[in-house]
N, C-alpha and C positions, 0 to 999 in steps of 0.2 A: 134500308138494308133489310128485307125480307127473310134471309136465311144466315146463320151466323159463321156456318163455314167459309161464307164469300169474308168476313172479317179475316180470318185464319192468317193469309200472308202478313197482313199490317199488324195480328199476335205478336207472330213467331220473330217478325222485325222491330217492334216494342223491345222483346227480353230478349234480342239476340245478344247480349252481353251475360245473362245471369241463364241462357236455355240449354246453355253446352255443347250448342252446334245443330238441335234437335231441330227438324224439319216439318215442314205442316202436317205430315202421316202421324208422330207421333204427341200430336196435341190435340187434347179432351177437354169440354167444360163440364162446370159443375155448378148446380147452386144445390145450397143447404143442403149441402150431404147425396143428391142426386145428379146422376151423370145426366147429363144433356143430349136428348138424339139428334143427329144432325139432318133427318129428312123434313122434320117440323119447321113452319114457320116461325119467325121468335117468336109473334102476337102470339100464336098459338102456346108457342113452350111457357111463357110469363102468365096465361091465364091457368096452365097446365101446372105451375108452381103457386098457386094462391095468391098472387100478387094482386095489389092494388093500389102500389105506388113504388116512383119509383126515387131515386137509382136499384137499377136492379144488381146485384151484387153477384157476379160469377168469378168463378176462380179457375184460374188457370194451369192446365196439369202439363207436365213437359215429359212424365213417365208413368207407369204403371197403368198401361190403358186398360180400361173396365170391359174387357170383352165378355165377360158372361151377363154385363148388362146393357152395353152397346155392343151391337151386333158386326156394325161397320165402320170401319176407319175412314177416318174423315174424305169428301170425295177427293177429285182430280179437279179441283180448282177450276181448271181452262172448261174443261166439260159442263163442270157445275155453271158457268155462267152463261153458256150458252142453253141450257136446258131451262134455267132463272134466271133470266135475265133482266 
């Protein structure tokens, strides 16, 4: 899995019991305190947060999206996987 919005559906279907109904637009990741870009590779984003082992620990946000630090909401899924596939 190259990119981690391709995860996003199998997310949003994990905690569709505790998400409130929220759909893959309004969910964000984060680790340590930083929102995750979604055009990044993950290799990319995990070398990009210092890492050096893992489990890599991200948290999952179901509200208050980071827009003045993510620019863009998560893509269109169908499209995303046809452009990364």
């Amino acid at each position: 899995m190259g990119y981690l919005p391709l995860l996003l559906p199998d997310i949003v279907q994990y905690f569709s019991v505790s998400a409130l109904g929220w759909g893959v637009d309004h969910v964000w990741l984060e680790h340590d305190g930083q929102a995750l870009k979604w055009h990044l590779p993950s290799g990319v984003l995990f070398d990009l947060c210092g890492l050096s082992s893992l489990p890599w620990r991200i948290t999952v946000h179901f509200q208050s999206f980071p827009a003045d630090t993510v620019r863009l909401r998560p893509p269109n899924i169908p499209l995303f996987t046809l452009i990364y596939p």
